[in-house]
C-alpha positions in Angstrom: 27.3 19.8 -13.0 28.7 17.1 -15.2 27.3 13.7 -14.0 30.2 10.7 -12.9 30.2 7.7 -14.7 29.3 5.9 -11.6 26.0 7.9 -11.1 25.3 7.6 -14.9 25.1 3.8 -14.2 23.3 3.6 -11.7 20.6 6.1 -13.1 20.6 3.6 -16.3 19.8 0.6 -14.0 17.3 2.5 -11.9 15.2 3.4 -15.1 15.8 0.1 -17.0 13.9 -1.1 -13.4 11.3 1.3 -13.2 10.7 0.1 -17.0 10.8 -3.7 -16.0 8.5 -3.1 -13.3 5.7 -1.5 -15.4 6.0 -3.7 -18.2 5.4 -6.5 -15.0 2.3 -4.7 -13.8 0.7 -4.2 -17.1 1.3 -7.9 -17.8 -0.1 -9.0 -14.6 -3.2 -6.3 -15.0 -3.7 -8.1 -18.4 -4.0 -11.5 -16.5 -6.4 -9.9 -13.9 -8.9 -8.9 -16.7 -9.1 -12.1 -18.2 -8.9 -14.8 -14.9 -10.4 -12.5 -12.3 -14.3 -13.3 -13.5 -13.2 -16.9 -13.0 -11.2 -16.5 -10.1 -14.0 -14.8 -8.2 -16.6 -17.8 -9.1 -13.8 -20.6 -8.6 -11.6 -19.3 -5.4 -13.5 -16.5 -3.8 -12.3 -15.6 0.0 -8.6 -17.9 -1.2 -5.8 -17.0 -1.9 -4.1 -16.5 -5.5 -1.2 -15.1 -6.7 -0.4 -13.5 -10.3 3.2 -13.2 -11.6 4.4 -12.6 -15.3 1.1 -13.3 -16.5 0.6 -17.0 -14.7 -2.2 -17.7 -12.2 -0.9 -19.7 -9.0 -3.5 -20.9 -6.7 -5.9 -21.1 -5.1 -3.8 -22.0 -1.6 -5.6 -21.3 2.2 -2.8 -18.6 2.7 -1.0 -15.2 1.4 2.3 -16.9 2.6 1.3 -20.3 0.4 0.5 -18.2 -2.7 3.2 -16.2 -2.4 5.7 -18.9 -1.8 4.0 -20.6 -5.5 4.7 -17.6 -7.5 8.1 -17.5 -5.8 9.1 -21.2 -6.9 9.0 -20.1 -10.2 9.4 -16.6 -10.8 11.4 -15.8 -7.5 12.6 -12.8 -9.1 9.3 -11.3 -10.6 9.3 -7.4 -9.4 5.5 -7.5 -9.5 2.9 -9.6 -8.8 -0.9 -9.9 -7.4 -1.6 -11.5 -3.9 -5.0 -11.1 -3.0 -8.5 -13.2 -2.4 -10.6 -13.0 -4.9 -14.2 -11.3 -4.4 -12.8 -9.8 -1.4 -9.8 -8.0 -1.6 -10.0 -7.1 -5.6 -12.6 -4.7 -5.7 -12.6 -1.1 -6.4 -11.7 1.4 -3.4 -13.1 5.0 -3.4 -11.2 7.3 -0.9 -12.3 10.5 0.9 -10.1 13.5 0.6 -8.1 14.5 2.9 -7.2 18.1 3.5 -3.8 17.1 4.7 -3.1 15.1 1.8 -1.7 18.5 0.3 -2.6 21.5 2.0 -1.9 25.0 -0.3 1.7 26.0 0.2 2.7 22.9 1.2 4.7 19.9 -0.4 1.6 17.4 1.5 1.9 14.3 3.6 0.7 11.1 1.5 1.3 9.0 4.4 -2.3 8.8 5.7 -3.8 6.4 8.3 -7.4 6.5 9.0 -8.6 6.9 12.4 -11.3 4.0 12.0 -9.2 1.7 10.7 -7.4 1.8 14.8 -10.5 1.8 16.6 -11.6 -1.1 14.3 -8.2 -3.0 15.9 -8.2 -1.6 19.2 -6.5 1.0 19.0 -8.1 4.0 21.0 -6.9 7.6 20.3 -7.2 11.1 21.7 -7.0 13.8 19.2 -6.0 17.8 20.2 -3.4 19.7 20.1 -1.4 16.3 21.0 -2.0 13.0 20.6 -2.9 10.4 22.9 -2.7 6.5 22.1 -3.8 3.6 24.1 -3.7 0.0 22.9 -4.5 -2.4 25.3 -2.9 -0.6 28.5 0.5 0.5 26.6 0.3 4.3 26.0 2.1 6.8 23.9 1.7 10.7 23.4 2.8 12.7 20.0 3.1 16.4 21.5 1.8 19.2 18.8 1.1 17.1 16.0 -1.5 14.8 14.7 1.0 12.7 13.5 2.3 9.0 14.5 5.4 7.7 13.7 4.5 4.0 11.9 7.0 1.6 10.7 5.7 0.5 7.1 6.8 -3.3 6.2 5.6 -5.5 3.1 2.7 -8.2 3.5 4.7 -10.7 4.9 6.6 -8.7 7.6 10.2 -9.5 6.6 12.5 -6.7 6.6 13.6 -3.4 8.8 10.7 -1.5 7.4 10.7 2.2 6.9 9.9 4.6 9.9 7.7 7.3 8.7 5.2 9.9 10.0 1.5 9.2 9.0 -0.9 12.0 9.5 -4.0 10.7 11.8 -7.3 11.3 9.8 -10.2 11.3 10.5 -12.0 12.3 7.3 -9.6 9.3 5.8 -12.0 6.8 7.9 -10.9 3.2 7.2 -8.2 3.6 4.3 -4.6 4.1 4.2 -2.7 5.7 1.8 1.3 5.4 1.1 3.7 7.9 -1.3 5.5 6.5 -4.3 9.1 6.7 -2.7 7.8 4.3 0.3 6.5 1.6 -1.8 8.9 1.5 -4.3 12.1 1.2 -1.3 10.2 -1.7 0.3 9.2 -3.6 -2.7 5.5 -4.1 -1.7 5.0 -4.3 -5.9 5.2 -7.3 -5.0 2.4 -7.5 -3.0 0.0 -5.6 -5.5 -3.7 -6.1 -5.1 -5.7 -5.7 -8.1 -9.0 -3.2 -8.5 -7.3 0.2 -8.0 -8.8 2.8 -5.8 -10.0 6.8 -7.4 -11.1 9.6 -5.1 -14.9 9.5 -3.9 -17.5 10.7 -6.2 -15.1 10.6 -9.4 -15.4 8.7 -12.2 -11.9 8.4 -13.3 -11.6 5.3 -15.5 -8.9 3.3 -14.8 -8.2 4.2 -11.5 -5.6 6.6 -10.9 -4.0 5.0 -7.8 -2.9 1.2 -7.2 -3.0 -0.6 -4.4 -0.6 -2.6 -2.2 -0.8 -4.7 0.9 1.3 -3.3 4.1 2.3 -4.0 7.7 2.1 -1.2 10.0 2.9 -1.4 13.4 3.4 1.8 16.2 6.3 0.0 18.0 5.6 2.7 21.1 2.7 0.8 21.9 3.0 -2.6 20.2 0.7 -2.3 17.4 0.8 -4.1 14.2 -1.6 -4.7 11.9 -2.0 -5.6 8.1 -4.1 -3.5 5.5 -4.6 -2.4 1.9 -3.2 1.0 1.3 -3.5 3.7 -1.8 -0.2 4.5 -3.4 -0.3 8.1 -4.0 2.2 9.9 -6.3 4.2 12.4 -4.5 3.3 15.9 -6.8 0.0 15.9 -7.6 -2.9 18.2 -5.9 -6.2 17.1 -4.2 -5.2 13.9 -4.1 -7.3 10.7 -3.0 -6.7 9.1 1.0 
């Protein structure tokens, strides 16, 4: 099939992006390695922002180190908003069997069952499941799925509605796919340090991370975390 002139466009534009976006991430990953010894002695538990290779920070907030970055690069496709010492280190995941199960294209939209206990939320898990935060109730017949709407950091936006498979072996971690990151943008809400599957020794670390929003509007849950962005086509792949 012989590809339109329009589609040829935007395909060029879509690549010349994914190309932009990389050469951003490196360039900010570059500025991580040489600040973030300093930044962890200077403005540890603060928060900092990274864009195009510039430090902005320290500021009490994620919204007032976000909005620095933003005042000059406003456009910037990626950038680091984290505290240092506390949200920078390395993450080690647990597999997950549902993370691609043989036959199967996989779910990488993982949520750990401890990380909703650890906010309130209680759960029942059998052949449905049952959710109860604080008196509002919701049941998910014949799955062990949720449906989760996934926002950037700072909560602006629709967000995407997408089914996260309810782990238990995933504990407190969350993981997101490639697709779902790169629609909402949360590149630019990076955090630096990387997360690998437990027990490996993979150097650098395979996956990156990102801060998200996920709330479960059936029972008015929202909450904010650090999640693994797993590529879409790979096997035995980290939570």
């Amino acid at each position: 099939m012989m590809m339109t002139g329009t589609l040829f466009a935007a395909l060029v534009l879509s690549l010349a992006a994914e190309a932009g976006l990389s050469e951003e991430r490196a360039r900010n990953e570059e500025a991580f390695a040489f600040h973030g010894g300093r930044l962890r002695r200077e403005a540890q538990g603060r928060w900092v922002a990274i864009a195009r290779g510039e430090v902005f920070g320290p500021e009490e907030t994620m919204d007032a180190a976000s909005r620095a970055a933003d005042e000059k690069f406003p456009d910037a496709p990626h950038r680091f908003v984290y505290r240092p010492g506390v949200d920078d280190e390395l993450l080690e995941f647990a597999q997950s069997p549902w993370i691609d199960r043989p036959g199967e294209p996989g779910n990488h939209l993982q949520i750990g069952t401890r990380w909703l206990a650890d906010r309130g939320v209680d759960l029942v898990m059998s052949s449905d499941v049952y959710v109860d935060f604080r008196g509002k109730k919701a049941k998910y017949a014949n799955t062990a799925k949720a449906p989760f709407v996934v926002r950037a950091a700072d909560g602006r936006g629709e967000g995407r509605r997408r089914e996260f498979v309810l782990s238990t072996l995933m504990e407190r971690s969350i993981s997101i796919t490639e697709e779902c990151a790169s629609a909402l943008g949360l590149d630019r809400y990076a955090v630096p340090g990387g997360a690998r599957l437990r027990g490996t020794e993979s150097a650098p670390p395979p996956y990156r991370k990102v801060r998200v929003r996920l709330a479960l509007p059936d029972v008015g849950f929202e909450g904010e975390a650090i999640a693994a962005v797993v590529p879409g086509k790979k096997k035995n792949l980290a939570r």
